[in-house]
BALO-291849 format. One line per 2 residues: for each residue x, z, y of C-alpha. Coordinates in Angstrom, 1 decimal. Each point is the difference from the previous one (the first is absolute). Layout:
// residues N
X Z Y  ...
END
This chain:
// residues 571
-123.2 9.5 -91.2  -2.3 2.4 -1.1
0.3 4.0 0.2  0.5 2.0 2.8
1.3 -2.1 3.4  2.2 2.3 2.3
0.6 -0.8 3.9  2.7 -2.8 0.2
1.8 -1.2 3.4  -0.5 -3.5 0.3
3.2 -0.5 1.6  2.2 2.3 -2.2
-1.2 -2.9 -3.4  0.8 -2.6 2.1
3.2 0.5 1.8  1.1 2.9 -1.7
-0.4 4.0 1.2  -0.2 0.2 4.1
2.5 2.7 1.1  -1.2 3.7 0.6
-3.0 0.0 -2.0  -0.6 2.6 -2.4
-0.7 -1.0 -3.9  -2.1 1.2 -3.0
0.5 -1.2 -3.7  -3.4 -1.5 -0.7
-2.3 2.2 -2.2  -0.4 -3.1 -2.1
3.6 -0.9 -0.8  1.0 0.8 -3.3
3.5 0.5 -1.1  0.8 -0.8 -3.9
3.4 1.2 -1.0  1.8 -2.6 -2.2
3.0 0.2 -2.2  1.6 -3.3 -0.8
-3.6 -1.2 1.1  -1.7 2.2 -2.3
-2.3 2.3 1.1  1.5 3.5 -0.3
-0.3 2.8 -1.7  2.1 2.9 -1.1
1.2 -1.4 -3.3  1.3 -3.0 2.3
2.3 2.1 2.5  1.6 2.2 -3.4
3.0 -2.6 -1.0  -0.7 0.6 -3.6
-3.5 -0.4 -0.3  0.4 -3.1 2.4
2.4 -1.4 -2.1  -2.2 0.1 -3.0
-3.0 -0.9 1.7  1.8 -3.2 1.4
1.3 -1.1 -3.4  -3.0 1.0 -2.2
-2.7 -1.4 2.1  0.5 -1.5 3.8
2.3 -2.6 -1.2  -1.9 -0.5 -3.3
-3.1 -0.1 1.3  0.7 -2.4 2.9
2.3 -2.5 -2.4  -3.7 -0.2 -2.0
-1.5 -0.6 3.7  2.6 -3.2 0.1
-0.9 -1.0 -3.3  -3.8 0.0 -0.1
-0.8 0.6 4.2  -3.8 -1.0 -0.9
-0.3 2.3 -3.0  1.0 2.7 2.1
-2.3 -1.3 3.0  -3.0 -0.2 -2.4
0.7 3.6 -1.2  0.7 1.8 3.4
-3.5 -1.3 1.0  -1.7 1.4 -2.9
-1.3 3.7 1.0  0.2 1.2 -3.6
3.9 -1.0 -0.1  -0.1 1.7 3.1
3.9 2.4 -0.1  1.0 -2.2 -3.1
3.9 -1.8 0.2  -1.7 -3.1 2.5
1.7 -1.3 2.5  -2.5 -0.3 3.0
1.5 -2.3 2.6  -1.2 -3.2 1.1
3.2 -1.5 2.4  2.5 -2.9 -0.6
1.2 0.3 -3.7  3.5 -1.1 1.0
0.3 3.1 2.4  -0.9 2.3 -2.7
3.0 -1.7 -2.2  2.2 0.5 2.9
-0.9 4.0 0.1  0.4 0.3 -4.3
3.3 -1.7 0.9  1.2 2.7 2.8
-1.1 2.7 -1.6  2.0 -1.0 -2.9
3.0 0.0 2.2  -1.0 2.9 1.4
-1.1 2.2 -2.8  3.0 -1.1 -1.9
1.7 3.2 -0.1  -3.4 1.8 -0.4
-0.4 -2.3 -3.6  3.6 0.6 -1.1
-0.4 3.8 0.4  -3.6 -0.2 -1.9
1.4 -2.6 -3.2  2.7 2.9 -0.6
-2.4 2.9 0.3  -2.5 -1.9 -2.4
3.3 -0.8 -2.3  1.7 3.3 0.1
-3.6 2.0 -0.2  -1.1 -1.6 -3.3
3.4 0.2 -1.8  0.0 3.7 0.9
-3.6 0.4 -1.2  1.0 -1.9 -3.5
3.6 1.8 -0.5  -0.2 3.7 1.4
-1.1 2.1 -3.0  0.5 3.4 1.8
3.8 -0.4 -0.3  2.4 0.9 2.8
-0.8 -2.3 3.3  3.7 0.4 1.2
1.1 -3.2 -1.4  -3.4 -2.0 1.9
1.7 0.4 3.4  2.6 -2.6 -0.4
-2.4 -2.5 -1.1  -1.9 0.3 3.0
0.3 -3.6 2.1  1.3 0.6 3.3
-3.5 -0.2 1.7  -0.6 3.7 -1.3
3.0 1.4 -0.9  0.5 3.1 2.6
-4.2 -0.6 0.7  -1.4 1.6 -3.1
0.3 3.1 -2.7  -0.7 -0.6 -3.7
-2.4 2.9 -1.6  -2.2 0.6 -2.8
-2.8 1.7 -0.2  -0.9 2.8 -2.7
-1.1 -2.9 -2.4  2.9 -1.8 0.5
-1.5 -2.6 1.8  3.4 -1.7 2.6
-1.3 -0.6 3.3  1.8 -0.9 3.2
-0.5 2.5 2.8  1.0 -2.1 3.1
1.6 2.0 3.1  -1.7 -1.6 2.6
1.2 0.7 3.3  3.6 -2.0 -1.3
-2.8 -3.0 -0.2  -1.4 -0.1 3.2
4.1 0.6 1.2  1.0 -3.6 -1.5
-0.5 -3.4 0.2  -3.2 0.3 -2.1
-1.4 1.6 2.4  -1.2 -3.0 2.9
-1.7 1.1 3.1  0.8 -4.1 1.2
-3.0 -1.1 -2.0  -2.9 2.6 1.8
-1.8 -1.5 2.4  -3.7 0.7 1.5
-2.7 -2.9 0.9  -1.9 0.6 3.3
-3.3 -1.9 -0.2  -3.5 0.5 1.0
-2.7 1.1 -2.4  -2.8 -3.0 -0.7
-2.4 2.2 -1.6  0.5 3.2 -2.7
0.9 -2.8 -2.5  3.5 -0.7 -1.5
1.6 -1.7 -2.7  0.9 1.9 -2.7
3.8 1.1 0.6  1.8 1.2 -2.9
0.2 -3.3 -1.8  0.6 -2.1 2.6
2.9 -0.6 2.9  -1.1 -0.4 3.3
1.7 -2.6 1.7  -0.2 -1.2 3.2
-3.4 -1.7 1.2  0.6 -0.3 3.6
-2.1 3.0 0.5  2.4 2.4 0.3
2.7 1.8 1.5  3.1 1.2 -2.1
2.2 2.7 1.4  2.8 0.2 -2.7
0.7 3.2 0.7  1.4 2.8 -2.7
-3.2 2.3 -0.7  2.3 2.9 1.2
0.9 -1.6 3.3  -1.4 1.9 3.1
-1.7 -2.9 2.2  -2.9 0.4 -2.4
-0.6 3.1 1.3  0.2 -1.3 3.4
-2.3 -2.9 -1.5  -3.1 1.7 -0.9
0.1 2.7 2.7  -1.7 -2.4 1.6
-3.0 0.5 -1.9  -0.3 2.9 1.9
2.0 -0.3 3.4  0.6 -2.8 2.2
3.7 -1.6 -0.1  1.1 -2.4 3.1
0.2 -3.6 0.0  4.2 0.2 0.5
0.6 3.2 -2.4  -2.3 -2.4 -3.2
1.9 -3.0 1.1  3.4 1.8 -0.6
-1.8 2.1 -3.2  -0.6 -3.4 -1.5
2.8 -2.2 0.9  -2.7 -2.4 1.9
2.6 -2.9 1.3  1.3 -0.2 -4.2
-3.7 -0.5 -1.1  -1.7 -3.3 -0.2
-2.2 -1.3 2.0  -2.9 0.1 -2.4
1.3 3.6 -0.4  -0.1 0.9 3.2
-3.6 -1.5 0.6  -1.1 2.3 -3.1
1.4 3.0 1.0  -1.6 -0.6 3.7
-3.0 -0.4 -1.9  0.5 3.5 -1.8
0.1 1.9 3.1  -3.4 1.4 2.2
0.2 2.3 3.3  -2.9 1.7 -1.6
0.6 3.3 -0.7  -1.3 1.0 -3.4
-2.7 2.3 -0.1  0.4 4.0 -0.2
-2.2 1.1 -2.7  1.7 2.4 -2.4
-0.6 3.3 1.9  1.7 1.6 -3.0
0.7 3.2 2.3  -2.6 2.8 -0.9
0.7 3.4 -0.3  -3.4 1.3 -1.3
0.4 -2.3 -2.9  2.1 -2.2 -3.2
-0.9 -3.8 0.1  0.2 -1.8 -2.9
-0.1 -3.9 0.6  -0.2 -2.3 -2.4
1.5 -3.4 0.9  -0.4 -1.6 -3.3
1.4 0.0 -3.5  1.9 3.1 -0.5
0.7 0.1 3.7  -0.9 3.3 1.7
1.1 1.7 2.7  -0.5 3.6 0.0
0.6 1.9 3.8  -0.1 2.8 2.4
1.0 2.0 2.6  3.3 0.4 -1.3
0.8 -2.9 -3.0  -0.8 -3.3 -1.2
0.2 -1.5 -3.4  -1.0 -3.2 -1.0
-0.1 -0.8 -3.3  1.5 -3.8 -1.9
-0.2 -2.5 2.7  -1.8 -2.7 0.6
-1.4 -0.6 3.1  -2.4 -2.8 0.6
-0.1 -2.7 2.8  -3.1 0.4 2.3
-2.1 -3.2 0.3  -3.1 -0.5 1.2
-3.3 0.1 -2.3  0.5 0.2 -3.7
1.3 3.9 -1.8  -0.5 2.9 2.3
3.8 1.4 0.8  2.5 2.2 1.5
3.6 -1.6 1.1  3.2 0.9 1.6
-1.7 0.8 3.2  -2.2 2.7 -2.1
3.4 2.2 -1.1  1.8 2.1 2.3
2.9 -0.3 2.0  2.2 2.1 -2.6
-1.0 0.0 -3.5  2.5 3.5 -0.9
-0.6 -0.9 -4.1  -0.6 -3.3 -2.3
-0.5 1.0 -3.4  0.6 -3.1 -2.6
-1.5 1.2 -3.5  1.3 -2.9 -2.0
2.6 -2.9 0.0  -2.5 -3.1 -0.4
-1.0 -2.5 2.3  -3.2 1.0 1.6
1.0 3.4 0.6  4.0 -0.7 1.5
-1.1 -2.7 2.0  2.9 -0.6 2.7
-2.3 -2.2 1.9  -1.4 3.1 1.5
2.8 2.4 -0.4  2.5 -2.4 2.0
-3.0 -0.4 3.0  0.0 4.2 0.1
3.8 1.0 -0.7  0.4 0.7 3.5
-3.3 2.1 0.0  1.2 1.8 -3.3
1.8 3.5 0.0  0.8 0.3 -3.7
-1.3 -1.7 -3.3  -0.3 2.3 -3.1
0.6 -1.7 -3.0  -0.6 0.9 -4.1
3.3 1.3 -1.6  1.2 -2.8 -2.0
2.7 -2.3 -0.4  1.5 1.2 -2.9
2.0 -3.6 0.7  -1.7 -1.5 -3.3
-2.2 -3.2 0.0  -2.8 0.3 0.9
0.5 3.3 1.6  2.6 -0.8 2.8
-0.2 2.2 3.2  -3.0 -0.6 2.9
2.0 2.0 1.8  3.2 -2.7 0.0
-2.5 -2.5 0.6  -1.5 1.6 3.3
3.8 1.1 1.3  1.3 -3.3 -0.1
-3.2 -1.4 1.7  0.8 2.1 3.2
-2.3 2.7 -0.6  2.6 3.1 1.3
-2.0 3.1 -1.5  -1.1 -0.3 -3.6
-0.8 3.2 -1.9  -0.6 0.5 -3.9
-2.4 2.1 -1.5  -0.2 0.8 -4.1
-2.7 1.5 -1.8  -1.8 3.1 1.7
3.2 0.0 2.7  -1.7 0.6 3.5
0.9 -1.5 3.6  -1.2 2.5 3.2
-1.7 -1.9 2.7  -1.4 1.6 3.0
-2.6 1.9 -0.8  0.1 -0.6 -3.5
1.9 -1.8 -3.2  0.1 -3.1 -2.2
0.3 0.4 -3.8  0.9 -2.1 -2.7
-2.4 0.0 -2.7  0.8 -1.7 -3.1
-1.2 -3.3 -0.6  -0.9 -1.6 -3.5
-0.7 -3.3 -1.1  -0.3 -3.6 1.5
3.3 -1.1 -0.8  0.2 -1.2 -3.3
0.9 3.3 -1.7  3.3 -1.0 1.4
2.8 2.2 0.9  -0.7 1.2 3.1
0.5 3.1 3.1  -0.8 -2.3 3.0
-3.1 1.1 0.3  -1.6 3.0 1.4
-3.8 0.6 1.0  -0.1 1.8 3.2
-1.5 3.7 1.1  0.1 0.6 3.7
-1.7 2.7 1.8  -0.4 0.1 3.5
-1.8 3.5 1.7  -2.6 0.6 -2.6
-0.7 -3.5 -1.1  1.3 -1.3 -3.0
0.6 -3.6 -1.8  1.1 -1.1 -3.4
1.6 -3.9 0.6  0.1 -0.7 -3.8
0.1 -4.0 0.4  -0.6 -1.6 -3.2
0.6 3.4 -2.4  -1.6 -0.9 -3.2
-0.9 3.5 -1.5  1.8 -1.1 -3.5
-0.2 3.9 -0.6  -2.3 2.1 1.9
1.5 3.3 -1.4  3.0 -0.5 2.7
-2.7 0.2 2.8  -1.4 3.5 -1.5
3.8 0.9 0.0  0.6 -1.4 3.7
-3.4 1.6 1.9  1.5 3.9 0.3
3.0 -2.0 1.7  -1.4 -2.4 2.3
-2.5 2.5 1.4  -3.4 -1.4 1.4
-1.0 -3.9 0.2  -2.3 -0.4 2.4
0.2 -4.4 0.2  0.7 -1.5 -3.5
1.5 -3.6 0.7  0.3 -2.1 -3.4
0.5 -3.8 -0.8  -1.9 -0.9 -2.6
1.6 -3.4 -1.3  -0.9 0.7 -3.6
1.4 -3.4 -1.6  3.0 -0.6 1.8
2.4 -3.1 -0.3  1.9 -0.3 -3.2
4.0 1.5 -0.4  1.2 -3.3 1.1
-1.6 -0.5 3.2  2.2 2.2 2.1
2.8 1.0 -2.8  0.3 -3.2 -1.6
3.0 -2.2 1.4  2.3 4.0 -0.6
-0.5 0.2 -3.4  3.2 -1.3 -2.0
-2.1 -1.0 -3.1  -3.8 -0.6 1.3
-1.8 1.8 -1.9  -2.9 -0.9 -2.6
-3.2 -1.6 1.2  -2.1 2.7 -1.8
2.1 2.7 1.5  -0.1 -2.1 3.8
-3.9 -0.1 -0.5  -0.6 4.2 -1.4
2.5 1.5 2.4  -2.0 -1.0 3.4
0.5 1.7 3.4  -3.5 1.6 -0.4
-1.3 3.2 2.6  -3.1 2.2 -1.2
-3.3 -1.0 -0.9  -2.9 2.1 0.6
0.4 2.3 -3.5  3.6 0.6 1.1
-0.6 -0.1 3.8  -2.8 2.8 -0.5
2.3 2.2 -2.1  2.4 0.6 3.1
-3.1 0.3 2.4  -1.7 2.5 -2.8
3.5 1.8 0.3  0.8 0.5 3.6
-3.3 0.0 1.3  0.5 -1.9 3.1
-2.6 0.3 3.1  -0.3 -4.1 0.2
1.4 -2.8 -2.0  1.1 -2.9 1.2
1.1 -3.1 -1.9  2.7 -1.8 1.6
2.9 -2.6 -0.8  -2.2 -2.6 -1.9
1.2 -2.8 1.8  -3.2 -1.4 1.3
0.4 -0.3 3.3  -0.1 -4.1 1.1
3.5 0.3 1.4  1.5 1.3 -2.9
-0.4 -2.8 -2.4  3.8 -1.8 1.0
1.3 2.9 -1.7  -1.9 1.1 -3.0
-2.3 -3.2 -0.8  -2.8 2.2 -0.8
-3.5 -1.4 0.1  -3.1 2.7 -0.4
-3.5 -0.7 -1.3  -2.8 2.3 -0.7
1.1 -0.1 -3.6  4.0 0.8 0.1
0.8 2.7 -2.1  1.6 1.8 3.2
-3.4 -0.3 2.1  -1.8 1.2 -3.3
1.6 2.2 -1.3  0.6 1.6 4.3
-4.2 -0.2 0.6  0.1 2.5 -3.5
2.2 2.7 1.7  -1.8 -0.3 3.5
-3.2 0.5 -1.8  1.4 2.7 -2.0
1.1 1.7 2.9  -3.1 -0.4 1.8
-1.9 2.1 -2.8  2.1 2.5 -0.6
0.2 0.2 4.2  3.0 -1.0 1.2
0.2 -2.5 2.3  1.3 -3.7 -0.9
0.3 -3.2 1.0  2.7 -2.9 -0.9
1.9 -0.7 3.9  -0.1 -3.7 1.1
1.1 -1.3 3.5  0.3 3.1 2.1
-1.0 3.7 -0.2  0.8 3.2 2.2
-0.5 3.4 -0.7  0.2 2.6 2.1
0.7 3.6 -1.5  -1.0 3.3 2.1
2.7 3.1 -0.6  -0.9 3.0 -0.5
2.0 3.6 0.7  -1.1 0.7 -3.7
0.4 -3.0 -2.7  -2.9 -0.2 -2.1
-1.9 -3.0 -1.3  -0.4 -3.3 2.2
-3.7 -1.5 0.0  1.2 -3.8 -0.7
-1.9 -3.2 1.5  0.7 -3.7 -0.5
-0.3 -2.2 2.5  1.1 -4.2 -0.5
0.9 -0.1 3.6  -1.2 3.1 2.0
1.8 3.7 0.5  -1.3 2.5 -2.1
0.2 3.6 1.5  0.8 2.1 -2.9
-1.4 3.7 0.9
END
């Protein structure tokens, strides 16, 4: 295997876990949350979306696998089909056939409830004229009568506003079908998930477990603090498990204690840490915030990074700026829920597709404190506050309130979190400065030709909509003319460009491949640079990053330094 190696008892792989010992989690295990065997993500756990993803594209796409498995084989291992509708798996044929065949069974009621949503969606969208809805209701099929309310909007336009916590209360609603995979990490590189089911490869460990259910708290604690053999026997239900299972799971244990190196505790100063992508956790003294994450596995050699044992022991606020993939990413928020104190959340779920709520999402998921925030509504911390900034663009010029960029203040140091904000019209920033008050750390994505519609809002759209308007409305951030406005506007002491998905260990998620000539590493050199000259310091964050923020008894300007890997004292 290559990667990190961790301190392994001979004896506990080979006759299971000798009594009285004390056991870690190794650093290098990875755990991928799977619904139905799919890799999950927030539009998975919502029983609507699911049921609309299911129909509109796992089932399609893996009845093409069974029709053409070395079409799909040829075009998974093409890099420039790289995120396209491929099925990447390389097992027995016949054991794929046997999981289309149970999730057939077992999505059966998921289907049913998507065919009448699709039916009973598109003959409201052809008949309602602006006419009296009244009359709707008792053509409703039984899967959403009682579920939904029939409205217009001011153009006449029917929609279907869906009441959502009666969803996650039914039968819809299946918990049975979570599960997470335990397996070690061989090197930052992993198949492409969202096209693809992960089924069993003898690899891996599968606790089907509800996402909610509290032994996973008990589970990754471990990262962190040392369980006896006896107490993770009984956790894990050893004597049920296999005895392939049970060698794995020996094999996923180490008496080493993971290394201390956060030190986040400093009372003379902020630390910002950047842990890659939009991941950064923002502390002191008195509060931690850690911004959309995703936390990376450490392995030895390769991308300088931080990991799990680089966070503290409480993280008091998780701030999620968007509802897509690579920035709800329950791989890492399931490993931290016991380390969380609250998540806050964009106000949203006005119970329409594709706007249903985050905050259903994380409640059902286990996550006990989740807190929404609207536009320019403020949260106190300790020592300071988090406000939601509004947040345009990169989302199809959809419909949308889940989605907030993020301005938290802790002492006299200040950062703007505005993820992948494309500045579609700088005169809101002009308008928003006098409110925010003083930016000292800019962080901006810079993705500037984003997937198209489809990619993420395809399979929930009841008529898909036309190629030329799939292709024009992409999920595009800033580039540098738009990027530099907002920098021109709230003068920031440092800029830093963030949530690019570059980092190595990313690519599972958001397939993206960078060369020296990608419009997003162009058009991001053109704002450093910019910044550089007009002096303000710049630079685009890859791997790892810390800054460390002196306060003062009397705010005024931070001096702002760049480092790829180093602290920066900022006087």
């Amino acid at each position: 295997m290559s990667g990190m190696t961790a301190s392994v008892n001979p004896s506990a792989a080979a006759s299971g876990l000798a009594p009285g010992r004390l056991w870690y989690l190794r650093p290098d295990l990875k755990a991928e949350p799977l619904i139905n065997g799919w890799y999950a993500w927030s539009f998975l756990v919502s029983p609507i979306s699911f049921a609309l993803i299911s129909r509109n594209l796992h089932l399609r796409v893996l009845e093409s696998y069974l029709k053409s498995p070395k079409l799909h084989a040829q075009a998974a291992r093409n890099q420039d089909l790289k995120g396209g509708l491929f099925v990447d798996y390389s097992g027995d044929i016949e054991t794929m056939r046997m999981f289309v065949e149970a999730s057939r069974r077992e999505l059966a009621e998921l289907v049913e409830f998507a065919d009448d949503l699709h039916a009973f969606d598109s003959a409201l969208q052809a008949q309602a004229n602006g006419d009296c809805l009244a009359s709707w209701y008792a053509r409703l099929p039984s899967s959403l009568r009682g579920r939904v309310e029939l409205v217009y909007d001011l153009y006449n336009h029917p929609r279907l506003r869906f009441i959502e916590p009666l969803f996650y209360a039914s039968s819809l609603y299946k918990p049975n079908l979570q599960s997470i995979c335990l397996s070690l990490m061989d090197g930052d590189l992993r198949p492409f998930v969202l096209s693809s089911p992960r089924l069993p490869d003898g690899r891996g460990v599968s606790f089907h477990w509800p996402f909610a259910d509290p032994r996973w708290d008990a589970l990754f604690a471990m990262r962190h603090a040392p369980m006896e053999s006896g107490a993770f026997q009984e956790l894990v239900s050893w004597d049920a498990l296999a005895e392939h299972e049970r060698s794995l799971l020996a094999g996923f244990l180490t008496e080493q204690a993971p290394p201390a190196r956060h030190a986040m505790i400093d009372t003379e100063a902020v630390r910002l840490r950047y842990f890659g992508h939009a991941t950064v956790l923002m502390s002191s003294d008195r509060a931690s915030v850690l911004t959309d994450p995703i936390i990376a596995y450490p392995l030895e050699g390769g991308v300088e990074r931080y990991s799990f044992q680089d966070l503290p022991d409480r993280i008091d606020y998780v701030v999620l700026t968007h509802n897509h993939q690579d920035h709800v990413m329950f791989e890492t928020l399931l490993q931290l829920r016991h380390r969380i104190g609250t998540i806050v959340v964009p106000r949203g779920g006005s119970g329409t597709l594709p706007d249903l709520s985050l905050k259903q999402v994380l409640l059902a998921s286990g996550f006990a404190s989740v807190v929404e925030l609207g536009e320019l509504e403020e949260l106190p911390i300790a020592g300071g506050r988090i406000l939601g900034v509004p947040f345009l663009g990169e989302h199809g010029d959809l419909e949308l309130q889940t989605k907030l960029a993020f301005h938290v203040r802790m002492g006299t140091t200040s950062a703007l979190f505005a993820a992948d904000s494309n500045n579609l019209d700088p005169e809101m920033y002009r308008r928003l400065r006098p409110l925010i008050g003083e930016v000292n750390h800019l962080y901006i994505g810079m993705e500037c030709v984003g997937a198209p519609l489809s990619w993420v809002y395809g399979p929930l759209f009841t008529r898909p909509p036309e190629r030329r308007h799939d292709q024009a409305r992409r999920l595009n951030g800033s580039d540098a003319e738009r990027a530099w406005e907002i920098v021109e506007t709230l003068q920031p002491d440092a800029v830093h460009i963030y949530a690019m998905g570059s980092e190595p260990w990313l690519a599972f998620i958001s397939s993206i491949e960078y060369t020296t000539e990608s419009p997003a590493i162009v058009e991001s050199d053109r704002l450093v640079a910019r910044c550089l000259e007009a002096g303000i310091p710049a630079s685009r964050l890859f791997g790892r990053h810390e800054i460390r923020a002196l306060q003062r008894t009397v705010q005024s300007k931070a001096q702002a330094t760049a480092l790829p890997v180093a602290v920066a004292d900022l006087a």
